[in-house]
Backbone as CSV, one residue per row, in Angstrom:
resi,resn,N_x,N_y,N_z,CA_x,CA_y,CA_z,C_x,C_y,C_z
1,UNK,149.804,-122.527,-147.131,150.297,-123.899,-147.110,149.937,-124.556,-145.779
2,UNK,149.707,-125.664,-146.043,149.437,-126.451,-144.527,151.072,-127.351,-144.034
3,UNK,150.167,-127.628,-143.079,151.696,-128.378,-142.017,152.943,-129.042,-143.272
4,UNK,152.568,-129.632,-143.960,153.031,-130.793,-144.649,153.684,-129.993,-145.909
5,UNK,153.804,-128.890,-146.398,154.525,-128.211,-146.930,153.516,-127.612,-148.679
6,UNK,152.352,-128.475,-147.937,151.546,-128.461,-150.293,150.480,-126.752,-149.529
7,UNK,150.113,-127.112,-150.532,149.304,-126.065,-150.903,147.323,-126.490,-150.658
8,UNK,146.915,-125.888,-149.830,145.474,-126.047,-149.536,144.893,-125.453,-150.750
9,UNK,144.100,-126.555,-151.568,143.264,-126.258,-152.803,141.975,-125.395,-152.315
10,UNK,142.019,-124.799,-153.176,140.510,-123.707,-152.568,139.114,-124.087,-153.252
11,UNK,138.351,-123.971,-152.054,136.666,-124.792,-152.112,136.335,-124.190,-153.715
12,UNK,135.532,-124.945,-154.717,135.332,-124.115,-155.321,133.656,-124.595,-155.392
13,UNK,132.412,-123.397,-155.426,131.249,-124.173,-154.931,130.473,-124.337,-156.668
14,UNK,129.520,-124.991,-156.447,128.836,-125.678,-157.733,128.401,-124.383,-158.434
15,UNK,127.919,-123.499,-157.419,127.358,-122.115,-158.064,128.243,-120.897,-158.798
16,UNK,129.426,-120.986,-158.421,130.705,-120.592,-159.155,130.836,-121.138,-160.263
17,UNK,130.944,-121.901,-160.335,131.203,-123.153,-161.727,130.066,-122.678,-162.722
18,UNK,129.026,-122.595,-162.258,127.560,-122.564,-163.212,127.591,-121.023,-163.631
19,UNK,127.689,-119.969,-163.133,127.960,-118.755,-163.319,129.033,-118.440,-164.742
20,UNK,130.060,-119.077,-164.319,131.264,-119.265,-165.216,131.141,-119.854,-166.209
21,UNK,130.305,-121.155,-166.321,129.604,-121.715,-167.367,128.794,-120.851,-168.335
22,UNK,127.968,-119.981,-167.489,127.004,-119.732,-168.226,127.068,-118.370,-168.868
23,UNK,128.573,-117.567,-168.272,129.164,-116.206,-168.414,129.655,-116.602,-169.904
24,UNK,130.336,-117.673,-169.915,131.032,-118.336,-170.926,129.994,-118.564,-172.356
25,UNK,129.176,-119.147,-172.088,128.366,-119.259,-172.750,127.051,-117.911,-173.786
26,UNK,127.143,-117.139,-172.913,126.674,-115.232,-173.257,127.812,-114.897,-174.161
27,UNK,128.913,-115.133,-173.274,130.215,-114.391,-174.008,129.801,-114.815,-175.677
28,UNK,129.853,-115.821,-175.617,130.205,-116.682,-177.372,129.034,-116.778,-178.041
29,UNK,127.530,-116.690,-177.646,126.360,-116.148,-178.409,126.294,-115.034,-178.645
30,UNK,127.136,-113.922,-178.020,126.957,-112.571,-178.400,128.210,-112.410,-179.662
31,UNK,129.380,-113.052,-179.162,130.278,-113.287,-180.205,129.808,-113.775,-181.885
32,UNK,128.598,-114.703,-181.775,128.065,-114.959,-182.827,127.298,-114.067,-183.253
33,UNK,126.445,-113.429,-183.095,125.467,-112.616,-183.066,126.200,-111.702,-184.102
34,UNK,127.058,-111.039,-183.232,127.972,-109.792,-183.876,128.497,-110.240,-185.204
35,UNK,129.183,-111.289,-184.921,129.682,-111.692,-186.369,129.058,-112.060,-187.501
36,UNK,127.686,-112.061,-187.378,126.852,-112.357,-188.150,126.911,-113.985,-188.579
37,UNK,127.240,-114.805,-187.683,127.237,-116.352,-187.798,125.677,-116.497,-187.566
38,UNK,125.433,-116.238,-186.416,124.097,-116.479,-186.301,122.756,-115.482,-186.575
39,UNK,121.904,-115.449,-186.582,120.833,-114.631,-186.507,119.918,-114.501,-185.240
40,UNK,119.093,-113.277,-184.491,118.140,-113.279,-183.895,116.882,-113.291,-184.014
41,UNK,116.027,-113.981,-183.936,114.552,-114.545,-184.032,113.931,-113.004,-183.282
42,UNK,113.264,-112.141,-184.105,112.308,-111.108,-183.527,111.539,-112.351,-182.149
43,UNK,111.315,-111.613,-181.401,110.720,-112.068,-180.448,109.064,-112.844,-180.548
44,UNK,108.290,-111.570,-181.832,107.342,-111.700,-181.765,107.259,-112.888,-182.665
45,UNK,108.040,-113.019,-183.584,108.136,-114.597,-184.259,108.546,-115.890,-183.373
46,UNK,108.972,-115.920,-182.248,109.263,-116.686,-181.366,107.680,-116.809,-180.564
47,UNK,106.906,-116.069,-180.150,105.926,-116.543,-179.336,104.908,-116.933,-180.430
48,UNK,104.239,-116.661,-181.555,103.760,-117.226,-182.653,104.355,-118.492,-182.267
49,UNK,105.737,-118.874,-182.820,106.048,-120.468,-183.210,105.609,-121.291,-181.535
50,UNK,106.039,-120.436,-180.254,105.173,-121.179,-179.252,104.180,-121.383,-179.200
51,UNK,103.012,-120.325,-179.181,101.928,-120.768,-179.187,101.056,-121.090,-180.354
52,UNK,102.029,-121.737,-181.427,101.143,-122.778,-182.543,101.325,-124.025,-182.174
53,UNK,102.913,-123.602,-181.201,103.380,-125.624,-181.048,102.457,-125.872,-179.776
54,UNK,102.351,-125.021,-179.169,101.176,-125.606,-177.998,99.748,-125.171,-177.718
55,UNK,99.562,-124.830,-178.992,98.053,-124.141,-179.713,97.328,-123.367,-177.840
56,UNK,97.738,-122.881,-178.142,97.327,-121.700,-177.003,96.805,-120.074,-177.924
């Protein structure tokens, strides 16, 4: 607590936040995954669909 009796809020930095964001975000695609909501794209079908969309 400072002089005045409150409570000193603690720094919180942008890179904390984004971490937490993005922890958050793993958490609940893997959550899908498992549950079979979503599906995973074989990989090798993923670079095909890239390099037709950018004909490489």
């Amino acid at each position: 607590m400072n002089n005045k009796g409150t409570k000193k809020q603690k720094s919180i930095s942008p890179l904390s936040v984004f971490k937490r964001i993005r922890d958050d975000e793993i958490e609940k695609r893997i959550k899908e995954l498992r549950s079979g909501l979503v599906k995973a794209i074989p990989l090798e079908q993923v670079k095909r669909r890239i390099e037709a969309r950018f004909h490489w």
